[in-house]
N, C-alpha and C positions, 0 to 999 in steps of 0.2 A: 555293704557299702555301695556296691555296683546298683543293685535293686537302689538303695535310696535319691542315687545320682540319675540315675532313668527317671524316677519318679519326678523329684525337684526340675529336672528338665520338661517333664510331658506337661507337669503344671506351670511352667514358665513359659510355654509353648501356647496352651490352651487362656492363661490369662492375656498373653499379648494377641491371642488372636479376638478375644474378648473383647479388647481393646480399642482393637482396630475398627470391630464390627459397631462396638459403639460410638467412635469419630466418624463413619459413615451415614450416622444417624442422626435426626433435627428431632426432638422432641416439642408437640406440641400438647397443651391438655384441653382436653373440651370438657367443658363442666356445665349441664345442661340438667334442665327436668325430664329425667327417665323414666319418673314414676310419680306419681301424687297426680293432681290437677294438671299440672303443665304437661304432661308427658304426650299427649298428641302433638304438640307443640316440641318436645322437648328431643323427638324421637325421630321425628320429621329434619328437625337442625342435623341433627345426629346423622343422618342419612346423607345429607347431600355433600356434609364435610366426608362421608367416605367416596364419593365419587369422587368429589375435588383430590381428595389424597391422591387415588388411584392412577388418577390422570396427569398429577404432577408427579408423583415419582416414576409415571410411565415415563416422563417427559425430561428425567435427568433431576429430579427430587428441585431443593433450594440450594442454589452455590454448590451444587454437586452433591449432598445430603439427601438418601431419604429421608421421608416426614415416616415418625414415629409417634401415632397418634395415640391418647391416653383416655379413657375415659374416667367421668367421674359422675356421679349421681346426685344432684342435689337435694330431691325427693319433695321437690318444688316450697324446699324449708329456705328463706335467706340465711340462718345461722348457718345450719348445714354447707349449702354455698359459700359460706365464707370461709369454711373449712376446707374445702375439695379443692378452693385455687390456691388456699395456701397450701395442701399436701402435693396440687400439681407442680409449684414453684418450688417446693420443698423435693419431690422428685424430679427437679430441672428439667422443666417445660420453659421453652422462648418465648413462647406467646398462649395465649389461653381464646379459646373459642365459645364464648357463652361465658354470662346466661342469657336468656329470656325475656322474663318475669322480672319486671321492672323494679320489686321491692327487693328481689333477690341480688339485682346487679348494684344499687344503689347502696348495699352493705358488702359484696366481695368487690368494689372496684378499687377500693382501697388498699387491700392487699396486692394488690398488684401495681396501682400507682408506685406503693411504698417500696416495692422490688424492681421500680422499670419496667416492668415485664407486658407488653403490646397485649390489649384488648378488643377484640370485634366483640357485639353483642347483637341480639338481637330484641333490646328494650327498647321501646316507644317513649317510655316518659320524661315529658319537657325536662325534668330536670336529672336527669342524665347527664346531658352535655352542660350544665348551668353550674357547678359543682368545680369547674378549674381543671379537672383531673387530665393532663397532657396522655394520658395514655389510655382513653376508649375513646371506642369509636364504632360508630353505627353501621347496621347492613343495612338501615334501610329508614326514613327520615322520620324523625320525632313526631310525636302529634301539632307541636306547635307550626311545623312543616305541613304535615300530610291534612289535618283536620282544616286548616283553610280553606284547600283545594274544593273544599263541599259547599262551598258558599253558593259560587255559582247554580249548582245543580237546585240547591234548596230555593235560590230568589228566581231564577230564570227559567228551570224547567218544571220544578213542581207549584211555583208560584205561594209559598209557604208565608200566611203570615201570621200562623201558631205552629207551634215548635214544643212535642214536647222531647224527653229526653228521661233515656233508659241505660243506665250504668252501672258497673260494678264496683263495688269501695274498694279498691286496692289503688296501689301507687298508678297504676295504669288507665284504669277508668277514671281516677277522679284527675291525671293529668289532660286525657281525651277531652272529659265533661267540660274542665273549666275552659279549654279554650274554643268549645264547641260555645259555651255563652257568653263568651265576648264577642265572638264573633258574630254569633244572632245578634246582640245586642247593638254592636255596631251596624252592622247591616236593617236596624227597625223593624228584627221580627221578635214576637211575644214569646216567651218560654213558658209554657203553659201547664205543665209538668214537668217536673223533677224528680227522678225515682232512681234513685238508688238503690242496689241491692248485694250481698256478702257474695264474696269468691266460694263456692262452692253448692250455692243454695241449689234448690230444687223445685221451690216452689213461687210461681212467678202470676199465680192466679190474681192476686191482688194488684201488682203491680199491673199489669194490662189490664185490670179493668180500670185504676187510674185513667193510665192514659186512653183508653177507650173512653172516658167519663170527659176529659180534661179538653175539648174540642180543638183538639190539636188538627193538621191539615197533614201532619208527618211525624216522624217519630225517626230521631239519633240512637241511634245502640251501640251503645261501644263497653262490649264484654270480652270474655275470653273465649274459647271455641264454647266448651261445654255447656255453660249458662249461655251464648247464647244461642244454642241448639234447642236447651228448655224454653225458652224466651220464646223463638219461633214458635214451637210447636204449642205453648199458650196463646198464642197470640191467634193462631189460626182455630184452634177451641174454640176461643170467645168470638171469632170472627172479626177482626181487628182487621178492616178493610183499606187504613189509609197505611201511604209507602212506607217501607222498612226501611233508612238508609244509616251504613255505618261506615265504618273505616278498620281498614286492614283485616278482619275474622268472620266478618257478620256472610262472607261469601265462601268459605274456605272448602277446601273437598271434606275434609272432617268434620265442619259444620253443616254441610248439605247431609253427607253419609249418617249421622246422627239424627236429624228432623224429620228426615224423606220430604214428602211432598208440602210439608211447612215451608220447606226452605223456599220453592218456588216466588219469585218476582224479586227477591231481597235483592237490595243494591248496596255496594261499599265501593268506597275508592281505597284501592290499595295501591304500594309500592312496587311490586312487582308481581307477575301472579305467571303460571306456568300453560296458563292458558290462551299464552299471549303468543301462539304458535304462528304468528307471522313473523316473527323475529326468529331467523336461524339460532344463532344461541341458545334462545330459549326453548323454540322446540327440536333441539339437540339434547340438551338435560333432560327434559320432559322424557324422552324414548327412552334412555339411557335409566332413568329411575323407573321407569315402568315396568321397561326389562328387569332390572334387579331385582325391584322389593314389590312385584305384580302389587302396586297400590300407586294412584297417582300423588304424584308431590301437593304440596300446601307451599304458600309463600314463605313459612319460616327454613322449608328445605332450600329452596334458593337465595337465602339470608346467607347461611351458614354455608352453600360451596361460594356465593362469591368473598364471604370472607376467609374462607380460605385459599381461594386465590390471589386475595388482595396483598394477607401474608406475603404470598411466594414472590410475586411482582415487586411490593415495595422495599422486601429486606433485599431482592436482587439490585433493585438501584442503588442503596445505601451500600453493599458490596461484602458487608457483614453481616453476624450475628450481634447485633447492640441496641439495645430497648431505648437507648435514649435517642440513636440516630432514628430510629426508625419513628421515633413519635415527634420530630424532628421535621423529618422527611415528607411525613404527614397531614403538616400544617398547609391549607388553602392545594392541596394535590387533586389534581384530576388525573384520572385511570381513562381513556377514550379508549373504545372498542376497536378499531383498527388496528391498532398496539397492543392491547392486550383485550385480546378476544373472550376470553372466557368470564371476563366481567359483565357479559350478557348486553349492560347498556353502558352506555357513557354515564361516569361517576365520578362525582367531587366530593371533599369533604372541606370543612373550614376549620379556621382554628380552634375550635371545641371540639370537632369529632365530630360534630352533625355532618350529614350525607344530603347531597343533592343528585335528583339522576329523574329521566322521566316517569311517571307514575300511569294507571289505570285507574278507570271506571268500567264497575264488573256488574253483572244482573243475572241471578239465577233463573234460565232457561229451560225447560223437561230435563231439570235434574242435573243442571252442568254448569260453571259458571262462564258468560261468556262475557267476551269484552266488548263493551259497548260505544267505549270513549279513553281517549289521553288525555294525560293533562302536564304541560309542560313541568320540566323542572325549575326549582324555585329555590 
């Protein structure tokens, strides 16, 4: 009898301290591509939400919570995806971090609308935010955003007045593509090539010599790292002499490390790039992942720590744990760096969850991408 009452107690003992360790902890779930196609992408995210953790529960967690981060694997599948947020919702996560991969986000964002449950992503395509859903919201601005910004460069710097245009069929590239030709379109230049090509191809010989053929002055590539890593380095084969310009990957450290000297000249405007080491912020993260993970960051690592700080910042104003305040809270918000420094730049979002914040124009240099130009936010 004595042994059982010891016992019943060390177990009532060990569960309420259980307990306690778990009210001391914020659950969040990051559900990203760790493997398949996306996983440069997917792994990179993955990495800068653990500095942001790091740094925030150095810094007294959220509302006094450490963040207990969860991972999940999507395996760069949207079905899959749609499984991983609901098993993180289903092991109570308050907010989910990812996905990516724009056809992947555009099938799990539902489950998470349908739970409350705050979404950061790091998807580009236009219709992301176009969808109603009060609870995602961008690391970094849509194409219908970011792809504008290249107007300029196209009519004024390279004096373009054929155009062609190199994409991948997914929700991503053909979001990019079409608002890359309205915009030629509007602006009175020719689109003189159209070349599409599958998420995963290999072989991109035909497609450049298209546009090689197609007497274009420039060439739009809006892929993912990997294609367009092959892209590049076809393109330099065949000697594909006129400018490479893309938006948000066509610069990226994993698309340089993959082509080597292809990469050379390529220009993309992106949302934020780590190479943007005149901005303390920025090159504070930058040292801090190079130390960790001896590999430099890509722009989807700085997606994913500033939405994880965005997390901690906004659910601190709202004062609770509550998906509805927070997507609430949300609505037309700006984050300035003076106040909250680790958002790197001054950062808005609007009522859909699209992001505004200033942007870069990047140019691969002996192997490095540097930044050449800003462009305001918009």
């Amino acid at each position: 009898m004595y042994r059982r009452t010891i016992l019943a107690v060390t177990t009532a003992i060990f569960a309420a301290m259980g307990a306690a360790q778990a009210q001391q902890a914020v659950k969040i779930g990051m559900v990203a591509e760790l493997s398949g196609a996306g996983a440069p992408a997917g792994t990179n995210w993955r990495d800068g939400i653990k500095i942001a953790v790091e740094e925030i529960n150095a810094d007294g967690g959220i509302l006094g919570k450490q963040v207990d981060v969860h991972e999940y694997d999507t395996q760069t599948d949207p079905q899959v995806s749609r499984a991983m947020v609901q098993k993180a919702i289903d092991e109570g996560a308050y907010a989910i971090l990812g996905t990516i991969y724009s056809g992947s986000t555009l099938v799990n964002m539902l489950v998470a609308q349908q739970n409350e449950i705050p979404q950061f992503v790091g998807s580009e395509a236009p219709t992301i935010v176009q969808k109603g859903n009060p609870f995602v919201f961008r690391t970094s601005s849509g194409a219908q955003k970011g792809v504008p910004a290249l107007v300029p460069y196209f009519i004024d710097t390279l004096k373009a007045k054929k155009v062609g245009i190199a994409w991948v069929n997914n929700e991503f590239g053909k979001g990019g593509r079409d608002v890359f030709a309205a915009e030629m379109e509007k602006a009175g230049v020719e689109v003189v090539a159209d070349v599409p090509s599958e998420q995963g191809a290999t072989d991109y010989a035909a497609d450049v010599s298209k546009l090689k053929e197609s007497g274009a002055d420039a060439v739009f590539v809006y892929m993912n790292q990997e294609e367009s890593a092959r892209f590049l380095i076809e393109a330099k084969k065949q000697g594909l002499s006129i400018p490479l310009v893309g938006e948000v990957t066509l610069t990226e450290a994993k698309v340089i490390e993959l082509a080597g000297n292809a990469a050379e000249g390529a220009i993309a405007h992106v949302g934020v790039t780590a190479t943007a080491t005149d901005i303390p912020g920025i090159a504070e993260f930058n040292e801090k992942f190079v130390a960790k993970f001896n590999r430099n960051p890509t722009h989807d690592a700085i997606k994913g720590y500033v939405g994880t700080w965005a997390t901690k910042y906004v659910t601190e104003m709202v004062g609770e744990f509550s998906g509805a305040k927070f997507a609430e809270k949300m609505k037309n918000l700006c984050l300035n760096v003076a106040e909250h420094p680790r958002m790197l730049l001054d950062t808005c979002w609007d009522e859909a969850g699209e992001m505004s914040r200033p942007s870069f124009m990047v140019q691969v240099k002996d192997g490095k991408p540097v930044v050449i130009g800003t462009a305001a936010a918009n």
